[in-house]
C-alpha positions as CSV (number, residue, x, y, z in Angstrom):
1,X,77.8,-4.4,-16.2
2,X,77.2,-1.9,-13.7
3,X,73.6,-1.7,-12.4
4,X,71.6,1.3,-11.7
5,X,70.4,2.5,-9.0
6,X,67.0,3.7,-7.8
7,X,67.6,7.0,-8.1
8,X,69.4,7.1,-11.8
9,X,66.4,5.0,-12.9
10,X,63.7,7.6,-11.7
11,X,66.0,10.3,-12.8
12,X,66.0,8.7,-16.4
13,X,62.1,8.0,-16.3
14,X,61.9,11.7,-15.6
15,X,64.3,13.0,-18.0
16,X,62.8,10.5,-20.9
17,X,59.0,11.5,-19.9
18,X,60.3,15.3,-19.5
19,X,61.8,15.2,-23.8
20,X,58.7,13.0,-25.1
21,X,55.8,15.8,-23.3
22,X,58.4,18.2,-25.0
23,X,58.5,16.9,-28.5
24,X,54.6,16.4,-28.4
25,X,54.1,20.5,-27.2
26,X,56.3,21.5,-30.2
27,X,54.3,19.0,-32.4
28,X,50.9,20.2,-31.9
29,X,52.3,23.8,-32.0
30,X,53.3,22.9,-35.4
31,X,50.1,21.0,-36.4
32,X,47.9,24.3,-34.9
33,X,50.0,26.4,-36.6
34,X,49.1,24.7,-40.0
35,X,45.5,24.4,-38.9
36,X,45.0,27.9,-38.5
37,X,46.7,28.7,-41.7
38,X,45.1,26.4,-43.9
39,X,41.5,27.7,-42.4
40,X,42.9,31.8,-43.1
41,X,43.7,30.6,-46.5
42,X,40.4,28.8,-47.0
43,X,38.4,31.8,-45.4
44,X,40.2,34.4,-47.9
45,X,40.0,32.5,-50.9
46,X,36.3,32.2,-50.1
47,X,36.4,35.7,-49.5
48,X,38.5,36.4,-52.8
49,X,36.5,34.2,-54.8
50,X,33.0,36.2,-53.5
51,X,34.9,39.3,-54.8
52,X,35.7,38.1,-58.0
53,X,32.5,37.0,-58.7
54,X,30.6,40.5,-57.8
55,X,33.9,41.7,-60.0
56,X,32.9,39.6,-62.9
57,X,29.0,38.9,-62.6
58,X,28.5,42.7,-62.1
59,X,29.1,43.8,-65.5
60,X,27.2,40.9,-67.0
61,X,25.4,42.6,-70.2
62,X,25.3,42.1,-74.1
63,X,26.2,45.5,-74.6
64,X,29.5,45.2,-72.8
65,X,30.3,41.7,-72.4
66,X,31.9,40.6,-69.2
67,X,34.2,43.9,-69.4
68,X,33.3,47.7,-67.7
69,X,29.8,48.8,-68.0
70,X,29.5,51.7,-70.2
71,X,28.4,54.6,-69.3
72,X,25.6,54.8,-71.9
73,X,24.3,51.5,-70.5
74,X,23.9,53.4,-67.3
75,X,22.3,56.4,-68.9
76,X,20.1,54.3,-70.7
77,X,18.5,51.8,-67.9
78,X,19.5,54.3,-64.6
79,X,20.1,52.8,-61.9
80,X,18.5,49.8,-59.6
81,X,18.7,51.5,-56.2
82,X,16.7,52.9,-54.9
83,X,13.3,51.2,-54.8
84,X,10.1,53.4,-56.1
85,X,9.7,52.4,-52.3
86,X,12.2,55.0,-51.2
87,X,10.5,58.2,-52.9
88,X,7.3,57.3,-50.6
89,X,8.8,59.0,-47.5
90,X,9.4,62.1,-49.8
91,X,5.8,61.9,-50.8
92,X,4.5,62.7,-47.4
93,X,6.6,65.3,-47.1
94,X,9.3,63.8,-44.3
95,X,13.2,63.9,-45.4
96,X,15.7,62.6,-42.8
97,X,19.1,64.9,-42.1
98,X,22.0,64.0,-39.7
99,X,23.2,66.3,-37.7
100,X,26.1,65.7,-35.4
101,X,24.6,62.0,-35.2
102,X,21.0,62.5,-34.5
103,X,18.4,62.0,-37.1
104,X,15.8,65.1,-37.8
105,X,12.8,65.1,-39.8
106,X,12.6,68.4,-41.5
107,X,9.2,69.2,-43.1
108,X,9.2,70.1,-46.4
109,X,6.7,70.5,-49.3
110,X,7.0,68.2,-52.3
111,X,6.3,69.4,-55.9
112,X,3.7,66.1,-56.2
113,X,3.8,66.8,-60.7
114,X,7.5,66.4,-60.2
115,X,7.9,62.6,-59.1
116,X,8.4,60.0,-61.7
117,X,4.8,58.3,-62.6
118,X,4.4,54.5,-61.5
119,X,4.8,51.5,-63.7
120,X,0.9,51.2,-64.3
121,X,0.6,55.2,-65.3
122,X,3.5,54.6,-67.8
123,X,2.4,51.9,-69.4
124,X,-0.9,50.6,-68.1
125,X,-1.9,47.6,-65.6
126,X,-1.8,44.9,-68.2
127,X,1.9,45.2,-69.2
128,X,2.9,46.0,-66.1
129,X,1.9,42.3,-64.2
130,X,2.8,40.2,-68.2
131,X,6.6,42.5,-67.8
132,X,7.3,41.5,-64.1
133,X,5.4,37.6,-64.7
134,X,8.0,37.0,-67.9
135,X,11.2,38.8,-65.0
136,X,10.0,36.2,-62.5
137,X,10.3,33.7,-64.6
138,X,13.4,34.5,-66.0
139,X,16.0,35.0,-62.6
140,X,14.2,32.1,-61.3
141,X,16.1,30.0,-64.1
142,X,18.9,32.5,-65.5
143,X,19.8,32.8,-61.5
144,X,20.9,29.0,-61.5
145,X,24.3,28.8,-62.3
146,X,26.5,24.9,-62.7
147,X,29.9,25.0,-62.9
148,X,29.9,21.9,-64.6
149,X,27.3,22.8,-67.6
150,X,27.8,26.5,-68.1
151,X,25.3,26.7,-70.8
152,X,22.5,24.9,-68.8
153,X,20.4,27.6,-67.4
154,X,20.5,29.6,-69.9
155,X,19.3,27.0,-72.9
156,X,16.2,26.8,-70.0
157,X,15.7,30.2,-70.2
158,X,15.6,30.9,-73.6
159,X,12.1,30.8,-74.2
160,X,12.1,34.1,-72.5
161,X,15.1,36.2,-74.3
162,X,15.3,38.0,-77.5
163,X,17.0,36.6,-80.3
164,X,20.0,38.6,-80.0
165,X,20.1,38.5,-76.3
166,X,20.3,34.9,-76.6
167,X,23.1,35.0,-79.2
168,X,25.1,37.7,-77.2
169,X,25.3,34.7,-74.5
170,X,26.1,31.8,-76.7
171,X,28.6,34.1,-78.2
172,X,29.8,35.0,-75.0
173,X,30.5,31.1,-74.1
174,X,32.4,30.6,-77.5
175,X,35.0,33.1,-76.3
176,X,35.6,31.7,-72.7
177,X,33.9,34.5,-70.8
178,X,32.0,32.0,-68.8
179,X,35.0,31.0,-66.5
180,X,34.1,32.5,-63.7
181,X,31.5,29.9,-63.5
182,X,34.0,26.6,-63.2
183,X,33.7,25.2,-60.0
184,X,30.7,27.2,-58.9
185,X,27.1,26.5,-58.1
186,X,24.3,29.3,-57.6
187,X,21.3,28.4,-56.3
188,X,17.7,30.6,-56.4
189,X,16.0,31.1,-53.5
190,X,13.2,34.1,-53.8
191,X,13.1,37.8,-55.4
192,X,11.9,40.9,-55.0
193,X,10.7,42.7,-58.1
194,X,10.1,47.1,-58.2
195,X,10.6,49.6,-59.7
196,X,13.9,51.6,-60.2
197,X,13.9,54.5,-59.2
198,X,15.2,57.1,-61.9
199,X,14.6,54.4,-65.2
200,X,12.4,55.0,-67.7
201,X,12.9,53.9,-71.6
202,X,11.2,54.5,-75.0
203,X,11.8,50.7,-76.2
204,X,10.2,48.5,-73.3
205,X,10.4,48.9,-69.7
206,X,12.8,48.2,-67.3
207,X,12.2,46.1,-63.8
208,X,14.4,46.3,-60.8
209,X,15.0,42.7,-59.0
210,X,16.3,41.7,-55.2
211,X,17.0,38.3,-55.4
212,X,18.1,35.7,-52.5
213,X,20.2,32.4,-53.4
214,X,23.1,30.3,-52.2
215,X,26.6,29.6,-53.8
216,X,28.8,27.6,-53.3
217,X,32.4,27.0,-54.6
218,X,33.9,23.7,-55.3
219,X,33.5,21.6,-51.8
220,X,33.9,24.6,-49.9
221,X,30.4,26.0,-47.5
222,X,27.4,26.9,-48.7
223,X,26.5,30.8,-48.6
224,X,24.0,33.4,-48.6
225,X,24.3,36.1,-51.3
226,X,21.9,38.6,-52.4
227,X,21.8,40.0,-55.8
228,X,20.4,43.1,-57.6
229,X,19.3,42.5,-61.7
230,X,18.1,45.2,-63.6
231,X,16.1,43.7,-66.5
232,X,15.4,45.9,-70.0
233,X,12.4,43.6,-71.3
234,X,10.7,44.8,-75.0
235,X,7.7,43.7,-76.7
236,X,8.4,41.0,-79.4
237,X,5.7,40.6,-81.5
238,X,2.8,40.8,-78.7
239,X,5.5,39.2,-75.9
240,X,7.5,40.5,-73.6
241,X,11.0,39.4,-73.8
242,X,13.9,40.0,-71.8
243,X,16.6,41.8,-74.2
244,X,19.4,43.1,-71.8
245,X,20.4,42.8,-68.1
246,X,23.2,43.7,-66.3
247,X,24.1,42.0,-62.3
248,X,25.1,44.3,-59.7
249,X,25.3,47.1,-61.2
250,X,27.4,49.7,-59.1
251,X,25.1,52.8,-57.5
């Protein structure tokens, strides 16, 4: 057998060492490739699955179910945004305009008989801080939401429903429109109860809420995600009691 020389030897070396630093380039090219797409296709499903709960949760309401809010409800309990806070500005007379990108105040007199009256000129002090203590109470339970025990959170919160508000839920398990709860976990964090702007009733009152939490989906990241309820409570024998809400609802 014919031996090799010095020089075919470090040619092979260089040749072998030259395929294997190949091979391992293409390698992690392929394994960075897969990386990258599994963490897109973990970042949209987040994404997709924070969509389809603002999709689903938003029309949460015993008048309509889990389907499109009517426009009655809307009629009925207005809308959550924006804040009594908002109409202060217009109260001292300051309204802001854009005008190719710069913001003016313009003065301009307010018709003070015109704005809505507060909360505690509606319907006096006393059932104003009872209406938002029994809301409080409320999103800090009905807020909580476990995948795993659908039901859970709102059994808790039950004490502070109407009858039929309570049955409209249970009813609402029965038929499988608590999916979009399986694999999820919503946690309550703080709220921030006022007064909607343009809603006023004849059967209760109706509270505005900002509320802060976490959720998280399967094993997937925690996340931040704020919330807006809008609460119809009514007077049950000397109580208030919360008889409709509605999550999210579009402005």
């Amino acid at each position: 057998m014919k031996r090799l020389d010095k020089k075919q030897i470090i040619n092979i070396i260089i040749y072998t060492t030259m395929g294997l630093l190949t091979i391992l380039f293409l390698v992690s090219i392929i394994i960075g490739s897969k990386d990258t797409s599994g963490k897109e296709q973990t970042e949209q499903k987040e994404e997709n699955e924070d969509m389809n709960m603002d999709e689903v949760h938003q029309y949460r309401s015993p008048n309509g179910g889990f389907n499109e809010i009517k426009e009655k409800d809307t009629e009925r309990y207005g809308r959550a945004n924006p804040p009594r806070e908002g109409m202060k500005e217009m109260e001292n007379g300051e309204i802001w305009e854009d005008h190719e990108g710069i913001g003016e105040i313009i003065e301009q007199e307010i018709d003070e008989s015109k704005l809505p009256s507060s909360y505690e000129e509606l319907y006096g002090e006393r059932d104003v801080k009872e209406s938002k203590k029994i809301v409080k109470a409320f999103v800090e339970i009905i807020h909580n939401v476990n995948g795993d025990e659908p039901m859970k959170y709102i059994e808790e919160s039950k004490d502070y429903m109407t009858d039929d508000l309570y049955k409209s839920l249970l009813e609402d398990y029965k038929q499988g429109q608590m999916a979009w709860t399986y694999g999820l976990k919503r946690n309550y964090k703080s709220l921030e109860i006022y007064e909607p702007a343009t809603t006023r009733v004849n059967d209760g009152i109706v509270w505005a809420a900002n509320v802060q939490g976490t959720i998280q989906y399967d094993d997937n990241k925690k996340r931040e995600k704020t919330d807006i309820y809008l609460i119809h409570l009514k007077k049950i024998d000397g109580e208030y009691k919360v008889d409709d809400y509605f999550v999210n609802v579009p402005t």
